[in-house]
C-alpha positions as CSV (number, residue, x, y, z in Angstrom):
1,X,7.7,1.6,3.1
2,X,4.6,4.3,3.4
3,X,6.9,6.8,5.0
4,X,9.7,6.2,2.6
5,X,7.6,7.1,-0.8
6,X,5.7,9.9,1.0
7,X,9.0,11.4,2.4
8,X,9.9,10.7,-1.6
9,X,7.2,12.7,-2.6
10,X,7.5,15.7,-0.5
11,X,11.6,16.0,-1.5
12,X,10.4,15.8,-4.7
13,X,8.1,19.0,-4.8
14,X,10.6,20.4,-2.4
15,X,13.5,19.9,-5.0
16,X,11.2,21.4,-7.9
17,X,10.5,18.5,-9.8
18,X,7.2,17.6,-9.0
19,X,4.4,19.9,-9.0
20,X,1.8,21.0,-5.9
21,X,-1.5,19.0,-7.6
22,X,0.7,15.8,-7.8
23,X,2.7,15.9,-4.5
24,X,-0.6,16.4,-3.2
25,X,-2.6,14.1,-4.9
26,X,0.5,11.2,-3.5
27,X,0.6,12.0,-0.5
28,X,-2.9,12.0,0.5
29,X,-3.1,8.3,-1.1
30,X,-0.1,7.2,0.6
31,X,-1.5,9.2,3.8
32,X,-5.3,7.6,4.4
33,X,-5.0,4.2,6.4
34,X,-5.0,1.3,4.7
35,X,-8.5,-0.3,6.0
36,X,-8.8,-3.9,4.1
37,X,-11.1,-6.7,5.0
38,X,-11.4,-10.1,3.9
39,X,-11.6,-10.6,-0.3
40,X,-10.2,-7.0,-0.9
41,X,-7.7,-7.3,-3.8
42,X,-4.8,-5.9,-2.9
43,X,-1.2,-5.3,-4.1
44,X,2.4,-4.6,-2.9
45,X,2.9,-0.7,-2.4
46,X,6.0,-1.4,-5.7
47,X,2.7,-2.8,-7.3
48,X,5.1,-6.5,-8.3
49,X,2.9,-8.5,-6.5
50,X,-0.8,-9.0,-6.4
51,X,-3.5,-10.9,-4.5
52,X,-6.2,-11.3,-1.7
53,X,-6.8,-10.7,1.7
54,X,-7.6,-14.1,2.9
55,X,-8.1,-12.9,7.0
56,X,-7.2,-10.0,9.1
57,X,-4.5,-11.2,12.8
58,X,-5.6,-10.3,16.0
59,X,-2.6,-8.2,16.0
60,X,-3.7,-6.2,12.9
61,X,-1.3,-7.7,10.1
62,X,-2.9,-8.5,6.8
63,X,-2.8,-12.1,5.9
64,X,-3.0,-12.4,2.1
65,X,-3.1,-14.9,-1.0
66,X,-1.1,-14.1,-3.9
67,X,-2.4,-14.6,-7.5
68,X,-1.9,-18.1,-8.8
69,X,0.0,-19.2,-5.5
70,X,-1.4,-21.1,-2.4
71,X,1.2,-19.9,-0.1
72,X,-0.2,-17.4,2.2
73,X,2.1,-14.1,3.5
74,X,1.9,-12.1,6.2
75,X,2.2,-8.3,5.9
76,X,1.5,-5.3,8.0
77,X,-1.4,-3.2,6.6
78,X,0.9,-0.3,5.7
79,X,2.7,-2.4,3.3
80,X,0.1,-2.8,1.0
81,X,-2.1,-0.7,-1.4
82,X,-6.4,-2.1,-2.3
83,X,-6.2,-2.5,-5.4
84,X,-8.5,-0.4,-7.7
């Protein structure tokens, strides 16, 4: 999903229709490893879903607590974005 948007963002400047500063400014978020820990508030890199990391796998997948769910998902730490 990372490489999809920042491949996205690069076509974009490459086509003309988005400037340096911005392609930039999106890749280098997209780009910086997504380093969460327990309680960090994070969200779906769409930004539809929201929640909190409720424990980190041995194997490095993110396991997380939506908002007003009890379920808990599984996701790979790429997948999702801390939440500001």
């Amino acid at each position: 999903m990372r490489r999809r948007e920042l491949a996205s963002a690069v076509a974009h400047y490459i086509a003309g229709v988005l400037d340096r500063d911005s392609m930039i400014s999106a890749v280098d978020s997209l780009w910086q490893s997504a380093s969460l820990s327990v309680g960090d508030r994070v969200q779906t890199m769409r930004g539809t879903t929201r929640g909190v990391v409720t424990r980190i796998l041995e194997d490095g997948r993110i396991a997380w607590r939506p908002e007003d769910s009890t379920l808990e998902l599984i996701a790979l730490p790429e997948s999702l974005l801390p939440q500001d």
